[in-house]
C-alpha positions as CSV (number, residue, x, y, z in Angstrom):
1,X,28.3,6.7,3.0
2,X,27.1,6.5,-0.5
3,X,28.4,10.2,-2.0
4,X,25.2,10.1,-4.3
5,X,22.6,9.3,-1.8
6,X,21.7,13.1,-1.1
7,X,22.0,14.6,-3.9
8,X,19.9,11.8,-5.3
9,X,17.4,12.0,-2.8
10,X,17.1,16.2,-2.3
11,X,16.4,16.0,-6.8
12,X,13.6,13.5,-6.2
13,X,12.4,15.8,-3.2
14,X,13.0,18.9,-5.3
15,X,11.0,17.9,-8.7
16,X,8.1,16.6,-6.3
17,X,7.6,20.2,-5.3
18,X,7.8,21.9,-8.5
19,X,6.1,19.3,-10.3
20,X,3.3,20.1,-7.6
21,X,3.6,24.1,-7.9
22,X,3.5,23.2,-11.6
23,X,-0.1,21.9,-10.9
24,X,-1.3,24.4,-8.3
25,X,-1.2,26.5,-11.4
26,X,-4.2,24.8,-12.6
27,X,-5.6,24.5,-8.9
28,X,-8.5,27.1,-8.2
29,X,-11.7,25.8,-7.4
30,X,-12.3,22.9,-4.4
31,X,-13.7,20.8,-7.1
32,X,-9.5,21.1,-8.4
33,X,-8.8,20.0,-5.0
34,X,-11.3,17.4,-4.2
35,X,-11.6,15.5,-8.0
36,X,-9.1,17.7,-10.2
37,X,-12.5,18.8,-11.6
38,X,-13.3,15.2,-13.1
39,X,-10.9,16.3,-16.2
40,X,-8.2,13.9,-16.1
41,X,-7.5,11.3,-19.0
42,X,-7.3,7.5,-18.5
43,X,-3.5,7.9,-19.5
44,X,-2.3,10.6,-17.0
45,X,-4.8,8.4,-14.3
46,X,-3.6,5.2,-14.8
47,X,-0.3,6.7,-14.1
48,X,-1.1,8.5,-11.2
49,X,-3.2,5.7,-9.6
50,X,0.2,3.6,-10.3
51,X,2.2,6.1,-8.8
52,X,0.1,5.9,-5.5
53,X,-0.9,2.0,-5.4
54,X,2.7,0.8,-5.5
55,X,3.8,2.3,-1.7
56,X,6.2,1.3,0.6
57,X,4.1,-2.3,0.8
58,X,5.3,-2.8,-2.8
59,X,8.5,-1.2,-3.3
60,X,10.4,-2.6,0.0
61,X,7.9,-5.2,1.8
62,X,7.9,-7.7,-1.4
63,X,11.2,-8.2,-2.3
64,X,11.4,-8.6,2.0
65,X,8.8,-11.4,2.3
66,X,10.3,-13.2,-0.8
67,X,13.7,-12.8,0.4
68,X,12.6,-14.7,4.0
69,X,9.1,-17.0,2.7
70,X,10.2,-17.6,-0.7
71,X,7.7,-19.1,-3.0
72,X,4.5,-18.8,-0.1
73,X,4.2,-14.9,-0.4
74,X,3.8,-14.8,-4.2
75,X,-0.1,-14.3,-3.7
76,X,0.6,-11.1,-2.3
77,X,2.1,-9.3,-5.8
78,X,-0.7,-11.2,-7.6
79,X,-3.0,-10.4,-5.1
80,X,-2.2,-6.7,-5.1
81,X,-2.3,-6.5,-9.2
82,X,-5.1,-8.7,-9.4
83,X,-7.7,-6.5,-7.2
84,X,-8.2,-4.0,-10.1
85,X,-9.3,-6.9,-12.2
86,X,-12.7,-7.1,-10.0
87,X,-12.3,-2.9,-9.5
88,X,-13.1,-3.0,-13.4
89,X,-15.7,-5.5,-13.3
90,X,-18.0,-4.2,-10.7
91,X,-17.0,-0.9,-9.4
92,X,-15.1,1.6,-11.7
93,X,-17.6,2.9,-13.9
94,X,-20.4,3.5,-11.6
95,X,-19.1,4.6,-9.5
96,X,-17.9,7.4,-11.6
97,X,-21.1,7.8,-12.5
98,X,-22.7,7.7,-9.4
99,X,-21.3,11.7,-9.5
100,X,-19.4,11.5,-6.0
101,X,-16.7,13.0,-3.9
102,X,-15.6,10.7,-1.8
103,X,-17.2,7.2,-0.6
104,X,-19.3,8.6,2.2
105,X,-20.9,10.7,-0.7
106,X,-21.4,7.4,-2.7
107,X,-23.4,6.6,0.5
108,X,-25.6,9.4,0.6
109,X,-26.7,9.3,-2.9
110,X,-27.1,5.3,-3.1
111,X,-29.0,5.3,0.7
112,X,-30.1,8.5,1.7
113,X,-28.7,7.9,5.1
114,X,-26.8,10.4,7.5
115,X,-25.7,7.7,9.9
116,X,-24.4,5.9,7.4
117,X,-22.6,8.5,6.0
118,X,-20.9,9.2,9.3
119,X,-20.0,5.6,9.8
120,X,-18.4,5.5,6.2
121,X,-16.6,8.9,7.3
122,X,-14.8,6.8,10.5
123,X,-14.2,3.7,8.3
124,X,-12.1,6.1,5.5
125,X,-10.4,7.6,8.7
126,X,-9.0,4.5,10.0
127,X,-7.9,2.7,6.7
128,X,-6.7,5.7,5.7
129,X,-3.9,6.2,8.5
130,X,-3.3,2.6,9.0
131,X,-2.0,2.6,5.4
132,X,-0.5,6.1,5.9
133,X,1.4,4.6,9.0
134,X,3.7,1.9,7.0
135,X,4.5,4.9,4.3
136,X,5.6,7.1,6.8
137,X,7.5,4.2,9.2
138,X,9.1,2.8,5.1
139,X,10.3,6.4,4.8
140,X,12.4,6.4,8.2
141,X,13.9,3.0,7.6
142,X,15.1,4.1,4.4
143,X,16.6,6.8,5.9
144,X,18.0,5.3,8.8
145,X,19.2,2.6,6.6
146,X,21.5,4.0,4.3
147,X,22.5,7.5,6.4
148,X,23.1,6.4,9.4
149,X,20.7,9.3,10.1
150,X,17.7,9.0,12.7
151,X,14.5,7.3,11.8
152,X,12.6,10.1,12.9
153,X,14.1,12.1,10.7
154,X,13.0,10.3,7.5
155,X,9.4,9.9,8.5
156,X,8.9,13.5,9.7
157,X,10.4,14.8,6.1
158,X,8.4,12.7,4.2
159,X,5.2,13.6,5.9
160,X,6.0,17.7,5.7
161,X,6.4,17.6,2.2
162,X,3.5,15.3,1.2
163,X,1.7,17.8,3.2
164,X,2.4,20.6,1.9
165,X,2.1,19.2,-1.7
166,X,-1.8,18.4,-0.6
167,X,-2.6,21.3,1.1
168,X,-1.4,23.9,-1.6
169,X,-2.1,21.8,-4.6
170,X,-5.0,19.3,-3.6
171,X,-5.8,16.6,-6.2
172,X,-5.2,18.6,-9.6
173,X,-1.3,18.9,-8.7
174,X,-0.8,15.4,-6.7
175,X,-2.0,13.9,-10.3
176,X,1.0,15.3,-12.3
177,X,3.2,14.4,-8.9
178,X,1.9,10.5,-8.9
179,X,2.1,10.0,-12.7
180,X,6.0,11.7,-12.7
181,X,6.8,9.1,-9.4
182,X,5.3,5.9,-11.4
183,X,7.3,6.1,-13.8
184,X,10.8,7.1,-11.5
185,X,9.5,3.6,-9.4
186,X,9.6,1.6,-12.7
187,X,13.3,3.0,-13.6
188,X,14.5,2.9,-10.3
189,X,14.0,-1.0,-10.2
190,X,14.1,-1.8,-13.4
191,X,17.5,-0.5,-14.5
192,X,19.4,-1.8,-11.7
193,X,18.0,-5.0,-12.4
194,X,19.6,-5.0,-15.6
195,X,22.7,-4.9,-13.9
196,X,22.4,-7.5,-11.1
197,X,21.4,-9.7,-13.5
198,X,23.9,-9.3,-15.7
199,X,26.4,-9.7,-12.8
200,X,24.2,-12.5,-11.9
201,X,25.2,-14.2,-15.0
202,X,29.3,-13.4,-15.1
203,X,29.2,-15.2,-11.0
204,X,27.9,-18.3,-12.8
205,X,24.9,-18.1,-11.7
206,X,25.2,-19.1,-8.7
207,X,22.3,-21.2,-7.3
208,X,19.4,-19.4,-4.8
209,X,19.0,-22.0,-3.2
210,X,22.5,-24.2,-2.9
211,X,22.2,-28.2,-1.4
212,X,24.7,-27.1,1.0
213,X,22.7,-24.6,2.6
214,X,22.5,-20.7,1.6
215,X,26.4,-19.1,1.9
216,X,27.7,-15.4,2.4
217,X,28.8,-14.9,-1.6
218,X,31.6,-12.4,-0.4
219,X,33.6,-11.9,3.4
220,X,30.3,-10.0,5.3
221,X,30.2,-8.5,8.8
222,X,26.7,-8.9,11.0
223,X,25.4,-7.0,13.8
224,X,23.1,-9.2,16.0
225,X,20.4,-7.1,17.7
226,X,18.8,-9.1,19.6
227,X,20.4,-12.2,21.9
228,X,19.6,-14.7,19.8
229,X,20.6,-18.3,19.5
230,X,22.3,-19.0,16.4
231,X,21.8,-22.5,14.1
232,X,20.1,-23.8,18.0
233,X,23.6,-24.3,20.0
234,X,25.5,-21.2,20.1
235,X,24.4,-18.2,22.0
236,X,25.1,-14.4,20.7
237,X,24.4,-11.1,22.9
238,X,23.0,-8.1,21.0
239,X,24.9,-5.7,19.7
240,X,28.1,-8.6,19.1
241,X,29.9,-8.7,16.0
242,X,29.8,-11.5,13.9
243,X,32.6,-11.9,10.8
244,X,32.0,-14.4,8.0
245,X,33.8,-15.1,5.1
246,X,33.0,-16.1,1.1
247,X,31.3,-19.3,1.2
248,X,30.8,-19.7,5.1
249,X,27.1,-21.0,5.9
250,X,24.7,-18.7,6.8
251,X,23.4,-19.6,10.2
252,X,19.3,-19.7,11.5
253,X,18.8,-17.0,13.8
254,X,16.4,-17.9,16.6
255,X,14.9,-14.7,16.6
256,X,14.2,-14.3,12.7
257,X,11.4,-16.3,11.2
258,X,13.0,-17.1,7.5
259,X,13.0,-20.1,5.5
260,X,16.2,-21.8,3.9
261,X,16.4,-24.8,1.3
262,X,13.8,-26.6,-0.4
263,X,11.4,-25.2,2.1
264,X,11.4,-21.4,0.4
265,X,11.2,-22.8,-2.7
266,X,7.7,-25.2,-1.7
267,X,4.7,-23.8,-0.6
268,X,2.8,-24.8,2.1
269,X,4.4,-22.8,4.7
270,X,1.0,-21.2,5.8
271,X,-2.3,-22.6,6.0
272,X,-5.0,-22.9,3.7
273,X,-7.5,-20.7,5.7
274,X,-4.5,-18.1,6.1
275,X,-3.3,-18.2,2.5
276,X,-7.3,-17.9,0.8
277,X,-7.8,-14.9,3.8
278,X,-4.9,-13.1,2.2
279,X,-6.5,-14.1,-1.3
280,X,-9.7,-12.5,-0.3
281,X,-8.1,-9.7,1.4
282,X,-5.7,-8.5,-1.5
283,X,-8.0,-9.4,-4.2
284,X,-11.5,-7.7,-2.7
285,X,-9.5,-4.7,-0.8
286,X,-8.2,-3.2,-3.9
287,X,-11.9,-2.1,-4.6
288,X,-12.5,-0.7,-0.8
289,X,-9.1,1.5,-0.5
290,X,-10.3,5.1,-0.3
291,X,-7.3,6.3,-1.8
292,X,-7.7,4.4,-4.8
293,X,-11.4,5.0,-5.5
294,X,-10.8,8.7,-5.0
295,X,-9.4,8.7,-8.2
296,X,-12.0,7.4,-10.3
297,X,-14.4,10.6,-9.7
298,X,-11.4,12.7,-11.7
299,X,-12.2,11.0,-15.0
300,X,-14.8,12.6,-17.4
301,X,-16.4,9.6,-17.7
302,X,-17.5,5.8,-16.6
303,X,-16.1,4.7,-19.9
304,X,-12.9,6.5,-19.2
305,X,-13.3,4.9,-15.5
306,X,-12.9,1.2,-17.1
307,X,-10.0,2.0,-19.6
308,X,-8.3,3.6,-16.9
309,X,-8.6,0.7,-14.7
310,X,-7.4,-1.9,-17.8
311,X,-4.0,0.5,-18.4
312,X,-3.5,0.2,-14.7
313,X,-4.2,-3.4,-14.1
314,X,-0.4,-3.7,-16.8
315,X,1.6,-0.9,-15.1
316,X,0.9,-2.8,-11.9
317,X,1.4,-6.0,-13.1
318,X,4.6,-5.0,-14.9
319,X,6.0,-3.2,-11.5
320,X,5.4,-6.4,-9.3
321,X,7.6,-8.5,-11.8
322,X,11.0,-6.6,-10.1
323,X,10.4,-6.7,-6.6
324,X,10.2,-10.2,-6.8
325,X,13.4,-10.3,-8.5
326,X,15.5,-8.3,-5.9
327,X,14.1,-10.8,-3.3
328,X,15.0,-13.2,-5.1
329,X,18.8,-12.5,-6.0
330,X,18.9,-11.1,-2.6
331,X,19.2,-14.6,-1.2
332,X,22.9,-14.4,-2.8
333,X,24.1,-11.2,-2.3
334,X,22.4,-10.1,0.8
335,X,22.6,-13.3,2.7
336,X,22.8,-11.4,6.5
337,X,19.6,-9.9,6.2
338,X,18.2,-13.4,7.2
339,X,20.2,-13.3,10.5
340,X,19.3,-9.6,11.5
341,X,15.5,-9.5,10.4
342,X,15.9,-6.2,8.7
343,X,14.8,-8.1,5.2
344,X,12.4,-5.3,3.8
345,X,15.7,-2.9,3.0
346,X,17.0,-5.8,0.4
347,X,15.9,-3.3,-2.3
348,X,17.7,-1.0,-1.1
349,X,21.0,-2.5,-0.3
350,X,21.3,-5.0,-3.1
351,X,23.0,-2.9,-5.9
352,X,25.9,-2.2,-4.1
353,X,26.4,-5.7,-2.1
354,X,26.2,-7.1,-6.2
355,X,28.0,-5.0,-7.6
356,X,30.6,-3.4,-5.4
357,X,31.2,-0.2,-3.6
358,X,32.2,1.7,-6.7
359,X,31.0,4.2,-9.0
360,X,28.2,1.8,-10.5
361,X,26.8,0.3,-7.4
362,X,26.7,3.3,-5.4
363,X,25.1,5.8,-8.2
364,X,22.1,2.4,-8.6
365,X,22.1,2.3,-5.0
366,X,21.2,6.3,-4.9
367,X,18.8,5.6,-8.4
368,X,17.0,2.8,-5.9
369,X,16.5,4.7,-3.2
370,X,15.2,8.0,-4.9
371,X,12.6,5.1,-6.3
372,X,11.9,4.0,-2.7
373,X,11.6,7.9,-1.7
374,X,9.4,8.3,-4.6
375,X,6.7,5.5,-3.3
376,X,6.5,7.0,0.2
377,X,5.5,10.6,-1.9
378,X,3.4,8.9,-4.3
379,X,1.1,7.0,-2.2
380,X,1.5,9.1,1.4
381,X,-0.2,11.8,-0.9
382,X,-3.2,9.8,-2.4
383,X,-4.2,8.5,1.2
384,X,-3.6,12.1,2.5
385,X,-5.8,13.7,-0.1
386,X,-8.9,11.0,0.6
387,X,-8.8,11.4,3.7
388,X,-8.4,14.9,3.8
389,X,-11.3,15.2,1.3
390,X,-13.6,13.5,3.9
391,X,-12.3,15.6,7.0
392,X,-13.4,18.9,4.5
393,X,-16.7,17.3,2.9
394,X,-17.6,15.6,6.2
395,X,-16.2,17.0,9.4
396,X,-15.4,20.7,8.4
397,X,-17.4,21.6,6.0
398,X,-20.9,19.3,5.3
399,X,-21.9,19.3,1.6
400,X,-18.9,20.7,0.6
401,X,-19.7,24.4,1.1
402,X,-16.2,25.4,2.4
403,X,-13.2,27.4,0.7
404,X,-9.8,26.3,-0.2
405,X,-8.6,27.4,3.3
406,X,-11.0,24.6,4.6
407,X,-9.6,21.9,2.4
408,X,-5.9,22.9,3.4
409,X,-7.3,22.9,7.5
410,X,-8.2,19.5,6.6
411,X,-5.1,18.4,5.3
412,X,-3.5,19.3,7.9
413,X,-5.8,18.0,10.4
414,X,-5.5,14.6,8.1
415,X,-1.3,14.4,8.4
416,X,-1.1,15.2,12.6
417,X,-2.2,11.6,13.7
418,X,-0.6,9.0,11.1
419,X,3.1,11.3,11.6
420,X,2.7,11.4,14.9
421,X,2.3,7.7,15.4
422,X,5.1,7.2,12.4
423,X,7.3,8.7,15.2
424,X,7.1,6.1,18.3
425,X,6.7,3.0,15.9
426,X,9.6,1.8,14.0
427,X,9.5,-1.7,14.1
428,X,6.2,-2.8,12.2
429,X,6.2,-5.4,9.0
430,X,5.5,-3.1,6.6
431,X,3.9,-5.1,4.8
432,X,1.8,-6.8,7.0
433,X,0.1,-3.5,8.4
434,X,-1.1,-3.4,4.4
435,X,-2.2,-6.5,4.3
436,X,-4.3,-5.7,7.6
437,X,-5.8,-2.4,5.7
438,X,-6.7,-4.6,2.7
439,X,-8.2,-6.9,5.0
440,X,-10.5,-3.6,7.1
441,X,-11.7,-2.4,3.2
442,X,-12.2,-5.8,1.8
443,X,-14.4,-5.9,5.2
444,X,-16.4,-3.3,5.1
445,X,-16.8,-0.8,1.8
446,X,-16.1,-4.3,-1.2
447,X,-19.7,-5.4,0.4
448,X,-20.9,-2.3,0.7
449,X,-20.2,-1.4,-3.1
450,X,-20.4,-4.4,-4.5
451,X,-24.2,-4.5,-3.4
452,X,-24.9,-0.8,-3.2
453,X,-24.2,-0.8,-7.3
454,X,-25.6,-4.3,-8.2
455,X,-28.5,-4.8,-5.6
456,X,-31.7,-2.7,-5.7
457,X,-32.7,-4.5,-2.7
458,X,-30.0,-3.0,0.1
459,X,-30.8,-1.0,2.6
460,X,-29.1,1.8,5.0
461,X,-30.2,-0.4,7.8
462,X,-28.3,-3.3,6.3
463,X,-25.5,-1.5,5.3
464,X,-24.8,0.1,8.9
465,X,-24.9,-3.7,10.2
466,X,-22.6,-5.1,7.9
467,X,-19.8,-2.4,8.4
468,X,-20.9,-2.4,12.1
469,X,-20.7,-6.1,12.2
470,X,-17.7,-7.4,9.2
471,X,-16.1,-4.1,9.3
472,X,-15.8,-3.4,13.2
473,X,-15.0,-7.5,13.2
474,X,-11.6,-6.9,10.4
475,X,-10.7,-3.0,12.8
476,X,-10.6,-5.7,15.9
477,X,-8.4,-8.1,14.4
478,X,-6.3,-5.8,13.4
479,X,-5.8,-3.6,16.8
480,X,-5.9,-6.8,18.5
481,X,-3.1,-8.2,16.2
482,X,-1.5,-5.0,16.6
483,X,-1.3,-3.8,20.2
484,X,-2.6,-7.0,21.5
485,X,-0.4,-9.9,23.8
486,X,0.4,-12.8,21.8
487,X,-2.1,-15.1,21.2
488,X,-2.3,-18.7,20.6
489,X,-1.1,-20.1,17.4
490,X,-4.4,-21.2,16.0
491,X,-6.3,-18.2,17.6
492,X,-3.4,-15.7,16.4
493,X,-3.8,-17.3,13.0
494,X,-7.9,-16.0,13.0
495,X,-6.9,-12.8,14.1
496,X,-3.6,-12.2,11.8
497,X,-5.4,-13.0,8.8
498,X,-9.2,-12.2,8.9
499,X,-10.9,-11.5,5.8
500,X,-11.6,-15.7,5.2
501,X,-14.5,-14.7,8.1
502,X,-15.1,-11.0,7.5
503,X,-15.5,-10.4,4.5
504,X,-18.2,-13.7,4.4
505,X,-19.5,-12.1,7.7
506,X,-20.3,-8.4,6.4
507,X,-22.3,-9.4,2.7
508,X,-24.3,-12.0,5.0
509,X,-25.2,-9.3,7.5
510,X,-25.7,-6.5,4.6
511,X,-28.0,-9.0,3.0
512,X,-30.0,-10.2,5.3
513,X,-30.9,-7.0,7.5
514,X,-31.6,-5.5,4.0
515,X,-34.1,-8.5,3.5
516,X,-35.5,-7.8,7.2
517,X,-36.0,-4.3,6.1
518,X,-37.2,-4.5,2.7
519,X,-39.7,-2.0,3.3
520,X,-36.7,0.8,4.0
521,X,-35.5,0.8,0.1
522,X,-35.3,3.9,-1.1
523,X,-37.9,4.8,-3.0
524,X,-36.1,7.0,-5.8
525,X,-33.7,3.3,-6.3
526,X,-34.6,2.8,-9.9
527,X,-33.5,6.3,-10.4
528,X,-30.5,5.9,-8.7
529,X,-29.4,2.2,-10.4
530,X,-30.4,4.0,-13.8
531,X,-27.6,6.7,-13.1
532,X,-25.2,4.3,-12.2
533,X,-25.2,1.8,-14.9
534,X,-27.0,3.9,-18.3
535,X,-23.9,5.1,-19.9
536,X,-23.7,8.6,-20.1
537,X,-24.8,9.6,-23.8
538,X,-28.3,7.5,-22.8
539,X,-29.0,10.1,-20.3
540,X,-28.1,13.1,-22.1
């Protein structure tokens, strides 16, 4: 076992706390829990939003789907950086302004509606802990990964601190604690990749993609664990033993769908409908992830909204360069995670399997991990705050008239049912359950956002049908894709990528129930548009 893995991983644990008692300094009113008292500057936002936006989806499930797809799963990085290019465009600033909490608040004071409100209180629920679920389930594999430890372990640790760190510190001290992991993500992937580059280059650069086939680059020893059927003619039991040695072909593993040769370097590999869905899905859900928008109410202002959103939009961007990287060199060094299917820990074992088992690769090894650590933290505690925000303003407490004992109920109440789950379910695509979130917030609060800010003519009425209808539509796809039996290829296709048809689906219904009940605009709308688009020094 790595000798620098705990100590590496109990510091990251350690300055997470005190960087959040640090902030529960400043923590004393429930407007410091809910919005950090909408005092924070774009710098130290950007940062933080960074620090919470880059999760287990980005860290691990990238560098995963490159090292199996290849060239096909690029659209998710650029996806996934590209979203806060339309968040600045037609969401960041008024909403700010718009003066709210959380999104159901956004409701109340763009429609006036109660039922609305309670429906945009469910929808927050459920996106919340299906993107909590793959932080927690990143966290065991990690820790099962490199300790030999139990998966439950690493989930159930991860989810008590990120829970404390919310429910004593709240928003104000999970900003200083998101900012601090941002930047400990970017080092931890970025200075190893010096290295394996540089090794990269004394190999002699040895080709990703080789005419003879992909080869083990030193002797390797695989664990199959699942009977499988290897290259379609020999037959292996699970739990057999496999030996290889430098140069030996990798084999095809029945039970792994990867791609080898010219195919992962041509797209292609998925369909049109499935690849613009995933388009759609990443590029619109960015705007519709509670967690995210949360964070926009703690800046002073809407113009402090947008240049927060344009210094995010390059710390993203920068970040998704690397993971793409480690995919891609893991294709030579870390051949035999293509035969056991365990391709999202490529991050984490590729410093030592480049560079050796000595001093070097085992101390990057423990730097990569601590960064790994660092995005379950960062973004468990963004999606735990938002959600916990809507339990207290919502559930617990109506209108926000509760102590900070409520808030820290709420948090509580907000980390039982995603940490439970984490628990039993082990074996999920990490990031695939993100891309089915995207898909459920691209479906339901993009429309109702995009037209609740640029359309005086939506109604509550329309809006409850076009969460009802595209929202409810993306949540069935995705349980169905989930706990479902499989399904046909075309049909599973539909279901396993929906936001091509949702997202359409919910602005059609929106608009044209709003147009049905044009007589149901609220009255006070010019009022309301006024606020949300007059910069603030017109209306003072």
């Amino acid at each position: 076992m790595n000798p620098y893995l705990a100590p590496g991983l109990v510091v990251v644990v350690l300055l997470t706390v005190a960087i959040g008692a640090y902030g529960l300094r400043f923590a004393r009113t429930t407007s410091d829990f809910l919005v950090a008292s909408r005092s924070v500057s774009p710098s130290w936002n950007a940062a933080a939003i960074s620090g919470e936006y880059l999760s287990a989806a980005s860290f691990l499930g990238v560098a995963g789907l490159v090292l199996r797809y290849g060239v096909d799963v690029l659209w998710y990085p650029v996806g996934f950086a590209a979203g806060y290019l339309a968040l600045l465009l037609f969401v960041a600033a008024p909403l700010r302004r718009s003066g709210a909490f959380t999104l159901p608040d956004f409701c109340q004071v763009r429609l006036k509606s109660t039922v609305l409100r309670r429906l945009a209180t469910a929808f927050v629920l459920f996106i919340g802990c299906l993107y909590l679920l793959p932080q927690l389930q990143g966290a065991g594999l990690t820790f099962a990964t490199l300790t030999g430890g139990s998966y439950a372990w690493g989930a159930l640790i991860v989810g008590v601190v990120v829970t404390a760190n919310v429910a004593f510190g709240g928003m104000r001290a999970i900003t200083f604690v998101q900012a601090f992991q941002y930047w400990l993500k970017l080092t931890a992937l970025a200075v190893p990749m010096i290295f394996l580059i540089l090794q990269w280059q004394s190999d002699g650069r040895p080709a990703v993609t080789p005419p003879q086939g992909a080869v083990f680059h030193t002797a390797t020893t695989v664990t199959i664990e699942q009977d499988a059927v290897l290259d379609g003619t020999v037959q292996v039991k699970a739990g057999e033993t496999l030996r290889y040695a430098a140069g030996d072909a990798v084999p095809a593993v029945s039970t792994v769908d990867a791609e080898f040769g010219q195919a992962w370097l041509s797209p292609g590999r998925e369909s049109l409908f499935a690849t613009y869905s995933l388009i759609l899905a990443t590029f619109l859900g960015t705007m519709g992830l509670p967690h995210v928008l949360v964070r926009f109410y703690t800046n002073p202002d809407g113009a402090s909204a947008r240049r927060t959103t344009l210094v995010v939009l390059a710390m993203v961007g920068l970040f998704y360069l690397l993971p793409t990287l480690y995919g891609v060199l893991g294709r030579i060094y870390t051949p035999q995670l293509l035969m056991t299917g365990n391709t999202d820990a490529v991050v984490l074992l590729l410093p030592e399997a480049a560079l050796g088992g000595g001093h070097l690769g085992r101390m990057l090894g423990a730097l990569v991990t601590a960064g790994a650590l660092a995005a379950f933290l960062s973004t468990s505690s963004g999606l735990l705050t938002s959600v916990a925000g809507v339990i207290f303003t919502d559930v617990l407490r109506p209108g926000r008239n509760g102590s900070i004992r409520d808030f820290r109920v709420a948090t509580l109440l907000a980390a039982v049912v995603p940490t439970g789950l984490a628990l039993f379910v082990s074996d999920m695509d990490v990031s695939r359950v993100v891309g089915l979130a995207f898909s459920v917030a691209a479906s339901s609060f993009c429309p109702l956002l995009v037209l609740g800010i640029w359309w005086r003519g939506l109604t509550a009425a329309g809006a409850i049908a076009g969460l009802i209808v595209g929202g409810g539509a993306a949540v069935g796809s995705v349980l169905l894709t989930v706990l479902g039996p499989t399904l046909h290829v075309g049909i599973a296709e539909f279901v396993g990528q929906p936001a091509a048809w949702t997202v359409p689906l919910s602005f059609l219904v929106m608009v044209g129930v709003s147009l049905f009940t044009s007589r149901r605009v609220p009255g006070d709308v010019g009022a309301t548009m006024l606020r949300l688009h007059a910069p603030e020094s017109l209306r003072s």
